[in-house]
C-alpha positions in Angstrom: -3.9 -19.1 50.2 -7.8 -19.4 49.9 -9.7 -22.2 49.6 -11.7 -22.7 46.1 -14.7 -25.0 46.5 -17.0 -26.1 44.5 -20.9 -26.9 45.2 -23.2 -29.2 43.3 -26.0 -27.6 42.0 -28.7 -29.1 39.3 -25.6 -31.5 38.3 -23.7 -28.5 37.3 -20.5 -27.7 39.2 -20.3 -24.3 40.4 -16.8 -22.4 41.6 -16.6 -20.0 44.2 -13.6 -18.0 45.5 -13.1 -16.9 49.4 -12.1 -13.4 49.9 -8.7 -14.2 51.1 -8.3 -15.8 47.4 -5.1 -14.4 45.6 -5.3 -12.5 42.3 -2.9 -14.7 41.2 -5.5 -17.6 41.9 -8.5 -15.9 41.1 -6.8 -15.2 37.7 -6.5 -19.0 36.8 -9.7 -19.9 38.4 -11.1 -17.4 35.3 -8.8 -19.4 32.8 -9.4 -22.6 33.9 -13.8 -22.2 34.0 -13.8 -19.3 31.3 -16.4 -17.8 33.8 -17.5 -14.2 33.6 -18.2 -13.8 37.0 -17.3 -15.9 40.1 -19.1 -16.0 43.1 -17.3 -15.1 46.5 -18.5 -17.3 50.5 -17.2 -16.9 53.1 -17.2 -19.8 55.1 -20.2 -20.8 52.9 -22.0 -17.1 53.6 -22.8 -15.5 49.9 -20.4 -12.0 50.4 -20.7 -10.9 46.6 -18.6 -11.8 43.4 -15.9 -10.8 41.5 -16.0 -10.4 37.3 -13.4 -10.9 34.9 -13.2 -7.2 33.9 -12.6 -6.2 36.9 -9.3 -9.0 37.9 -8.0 -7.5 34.7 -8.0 -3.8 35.3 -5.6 -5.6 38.2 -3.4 -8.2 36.3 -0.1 -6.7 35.1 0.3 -6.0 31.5 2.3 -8.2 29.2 4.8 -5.1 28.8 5.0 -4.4 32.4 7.8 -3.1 33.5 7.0 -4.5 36.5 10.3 -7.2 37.8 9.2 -10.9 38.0 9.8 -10.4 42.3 7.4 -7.8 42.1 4.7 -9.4 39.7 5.0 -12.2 42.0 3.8 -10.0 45.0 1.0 -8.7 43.0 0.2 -12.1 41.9 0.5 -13.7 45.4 0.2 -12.0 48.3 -2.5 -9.4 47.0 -6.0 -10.9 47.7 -9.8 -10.0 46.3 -11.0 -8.5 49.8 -7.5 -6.5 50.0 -8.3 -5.0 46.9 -11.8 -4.6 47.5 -12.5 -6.3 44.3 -15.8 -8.1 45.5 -18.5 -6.1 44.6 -22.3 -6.2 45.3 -24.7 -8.2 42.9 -28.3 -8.6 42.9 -29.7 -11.3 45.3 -32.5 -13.0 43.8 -34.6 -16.4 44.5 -34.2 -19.5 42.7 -37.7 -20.0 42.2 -38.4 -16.8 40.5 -39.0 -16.5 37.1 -36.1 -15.8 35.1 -37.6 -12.6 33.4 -37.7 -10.9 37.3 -34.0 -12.0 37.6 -32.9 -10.5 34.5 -34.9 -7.4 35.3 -33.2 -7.5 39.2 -29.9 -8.0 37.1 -30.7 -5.1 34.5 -31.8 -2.8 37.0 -28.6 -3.0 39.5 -26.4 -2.6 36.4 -24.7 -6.2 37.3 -23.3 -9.1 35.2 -25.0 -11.3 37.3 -27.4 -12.5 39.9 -26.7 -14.2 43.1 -29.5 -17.2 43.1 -30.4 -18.5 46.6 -32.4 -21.1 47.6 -33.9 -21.3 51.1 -31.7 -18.8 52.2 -28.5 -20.4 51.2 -26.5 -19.6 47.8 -26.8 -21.8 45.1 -25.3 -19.8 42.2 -24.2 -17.0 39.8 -26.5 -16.4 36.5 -25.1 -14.6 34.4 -27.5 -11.7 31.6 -26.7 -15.0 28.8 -27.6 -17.7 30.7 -30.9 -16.1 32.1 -31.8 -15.4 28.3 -31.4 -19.0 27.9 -33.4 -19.8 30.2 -36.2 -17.4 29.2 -35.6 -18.8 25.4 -35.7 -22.3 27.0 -38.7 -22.6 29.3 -41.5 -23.7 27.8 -44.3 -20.6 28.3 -47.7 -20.7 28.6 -48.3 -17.2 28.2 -46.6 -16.9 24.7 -49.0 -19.7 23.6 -51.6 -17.2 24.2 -49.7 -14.3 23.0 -48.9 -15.8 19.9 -52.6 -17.0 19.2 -53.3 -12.9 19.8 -50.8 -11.9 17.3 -51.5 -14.3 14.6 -52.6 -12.1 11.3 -56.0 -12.8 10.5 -57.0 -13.1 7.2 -59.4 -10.8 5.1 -60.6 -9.9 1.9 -60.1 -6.5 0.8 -63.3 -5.2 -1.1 -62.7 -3.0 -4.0 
């Protein structure tokens, strides 16, 4: 089997799979953290991530016909890089502002961002938790906006 690690990160525990990770492992990696997307090192090198969506287009049905030998193959012995099910997300900097990640993550069509920090990965963020962090970060700029915006008042002469 693979080896699952974890990294600390910001006091936040962050799970990654190695490509030679089982679907059947993967699968209860994705119970077990409810995770949308899970990043994929390979001996610690960033190689992509794998999503949810796609380790269920892969898990047998619940009315498989499918024996319990052969679900156990599929479950087992099949692994993400045999399968090809790590894809290619958008690399960004931790540094950056999160409205540049989300527009990296929007503009690759990805469900998240690989964050590095000084050339080393750090993290997934997913679309929801860089609109947190947009929602969360106090702004200068929409101080000013705001103060732009505000309706000024008048008096209407008739």
């Amino acid at each position: 089997g693979a080896i699952i690690m974890s990294h600390n990160f910001s006091q936040s525990v962050h799970v990654t799979l190695a490509p030679g990770t089982t679907l059947g492992e993967a699968l209860r990696v994705f119970d077990q953290t409810g995770a949308d997307s899970l990043a994929v090192l390979d001996r610690g090198k960033y190689v992509g991530a794998v999503n949810k969506l796609d380790m269920a287009r892969y898990a047998p049905s619940p009315a498989t016909t499918l024996s319990k030998w052969e679900m156990g193959y599929l479950l087992e012995e099949v692994t993400l890089q045999s399968e090809k099910l790590v894809r290619a997300v958008p690399v960004v900097e931790f540094k950056w502002d999160p409205r540049h990640k989300l527009e990296a993550l929007l503009n690759a069509d990805a469900g998240a961002v690989a964050v590095m920090s000084d050339g080393q990965f750090s993290h997934l963020e997913s679309w929801q938790e860089l609109c947190k962090l947009m929602l969360d970060a106090p702004q200068r700029e929409t101080t000013k906006q705001r103060e732009l915006v505000q309706p000024k008042e008048f008096a209407l002469s008739v």
